[in-house]
C-alpha positions in Angstrom: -2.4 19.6 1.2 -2.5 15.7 1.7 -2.0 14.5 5.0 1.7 13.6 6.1 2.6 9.9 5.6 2.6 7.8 9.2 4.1 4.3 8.1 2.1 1.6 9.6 2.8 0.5 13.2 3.5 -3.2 13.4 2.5 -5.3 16.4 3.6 -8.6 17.0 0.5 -11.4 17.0 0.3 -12.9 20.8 2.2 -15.9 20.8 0.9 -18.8 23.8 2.4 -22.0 22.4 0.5 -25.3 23.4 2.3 -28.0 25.3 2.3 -30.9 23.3 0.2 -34.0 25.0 2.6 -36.0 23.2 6.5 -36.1 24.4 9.0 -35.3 22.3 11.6 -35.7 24.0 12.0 -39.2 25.7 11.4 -39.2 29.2 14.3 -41.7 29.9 16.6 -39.0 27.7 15.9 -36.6 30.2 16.9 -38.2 33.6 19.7 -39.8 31.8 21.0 -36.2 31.1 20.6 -35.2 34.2 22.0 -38.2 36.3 24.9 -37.5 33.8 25.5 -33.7 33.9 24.8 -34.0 38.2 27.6 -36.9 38.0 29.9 -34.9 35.8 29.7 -32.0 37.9 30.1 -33.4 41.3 33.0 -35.4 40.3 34.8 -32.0 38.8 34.7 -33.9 35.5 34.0 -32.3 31.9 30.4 -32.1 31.8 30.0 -32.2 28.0 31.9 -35.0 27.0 30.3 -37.4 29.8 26.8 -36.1 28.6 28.0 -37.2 24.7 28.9 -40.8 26.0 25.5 -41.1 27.6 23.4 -39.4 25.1 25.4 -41.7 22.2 23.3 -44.4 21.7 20.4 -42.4 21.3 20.7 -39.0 19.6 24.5 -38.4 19.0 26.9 -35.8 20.7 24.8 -32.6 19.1 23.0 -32.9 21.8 25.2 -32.9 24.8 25.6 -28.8 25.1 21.9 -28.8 24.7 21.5 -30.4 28.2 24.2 -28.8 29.3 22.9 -25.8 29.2 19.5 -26.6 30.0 20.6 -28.2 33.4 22.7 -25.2 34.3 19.6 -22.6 33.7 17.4 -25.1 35.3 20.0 -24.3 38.7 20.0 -20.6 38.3 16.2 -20.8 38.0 16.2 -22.6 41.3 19.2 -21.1 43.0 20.5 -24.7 44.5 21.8 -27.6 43.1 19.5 -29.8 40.9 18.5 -32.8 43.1 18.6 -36.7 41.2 18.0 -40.0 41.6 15.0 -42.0 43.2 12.4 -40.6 46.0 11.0 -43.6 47.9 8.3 -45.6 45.4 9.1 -42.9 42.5 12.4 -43.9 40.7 12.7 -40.2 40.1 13.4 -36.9 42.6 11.0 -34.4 42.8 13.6 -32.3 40.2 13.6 -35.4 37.6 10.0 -35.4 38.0 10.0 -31.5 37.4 12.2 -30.6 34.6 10.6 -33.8 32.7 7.3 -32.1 33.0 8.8 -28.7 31.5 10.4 -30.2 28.8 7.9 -33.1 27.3 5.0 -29.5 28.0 3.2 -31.5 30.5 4.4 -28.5 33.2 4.5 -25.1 32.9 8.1 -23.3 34.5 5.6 -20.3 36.5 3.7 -23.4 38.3 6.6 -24.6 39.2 9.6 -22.6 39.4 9.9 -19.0 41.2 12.8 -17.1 39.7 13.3 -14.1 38.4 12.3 -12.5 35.0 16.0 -13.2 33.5 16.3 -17.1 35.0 12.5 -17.3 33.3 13.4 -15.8 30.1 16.7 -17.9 30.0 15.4 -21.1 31.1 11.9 -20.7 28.9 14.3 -20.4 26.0 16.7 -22.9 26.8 13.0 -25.4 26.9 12.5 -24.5 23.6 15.7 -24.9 22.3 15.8 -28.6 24.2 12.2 -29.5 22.0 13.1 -28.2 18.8 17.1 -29.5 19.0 15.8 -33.2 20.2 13.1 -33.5 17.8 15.4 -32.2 15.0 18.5 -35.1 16.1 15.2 -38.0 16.7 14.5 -37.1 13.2 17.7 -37.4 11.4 17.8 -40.9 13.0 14.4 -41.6 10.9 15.0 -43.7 7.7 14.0 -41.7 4.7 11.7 -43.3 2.2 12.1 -43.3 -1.2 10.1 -44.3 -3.6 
């Protein structure tokens, strides 16, 4: 009698992406975004639309929930408001400085941030999701060349 049938198991490959040495997203973009958002939110005004009037010139209004939502996960993952505007010498706060570093790769969130598994999860997504949605609106801006 043959042996019974076992399907085969199926485990995922380890995945470690690479920062990129190279930012993708615009340094300026970021503290923009967040100078916005921390604006919007202290004033008790819509976040969303202030963030599409600022982000407008650059990348368009798709972006605006992007940094929306990254901001917000970046608070949970700190547990306190996110700090902006210029340190002495610096022209950024220590938070600029910091989620700048997470997003262009140059930082990684567990050298940085202490939070627990779901803030990592959510804000380690919500990174990702910032790379791939500003690369994706930087090249739509791109002419296309035909021949």
């Amino acid at each position: 009698m043959p042996p019974a049938f076992s399907p085969p198991t199926y485990s995922p490959p380890s995945y470690s992406p690479k920062p990129s040495t190279s930012p993708l997203v615009p340094s300026a973009m970021v503290v923009a975004a967040m100078r916005c958002w921390r604006r919007a939110r202290d004033n008790g005004e819509p976040v969303q639309p202030s963030l599409t009037a600022t982000l407008r010139p650059q990348v368009g209004a798709m972006l605006a929930p992007v940094f929306a939502s990254l901001m917000a996960l970046c608070e949970a993952a700190m547990a306190r408001p996110l700090k902006v505007g210029a340190e002495a010498g610096t022209g950024l706060s220590a938070d600029e400085s910091m989620v700048v570093g997470l997003v262009n790769g140059s930082l990684k969130r567990r050298a940085c941030l202490t939070c627990t598994a779901e803030a990592a999860s959510a804000l380690d997504c919500a990174l990702c999701s910032t790379r791939l949605m500003v690369a994706q609106a930087m090249s739509d801006r791109m002419p296309v060349l035909t021949n």
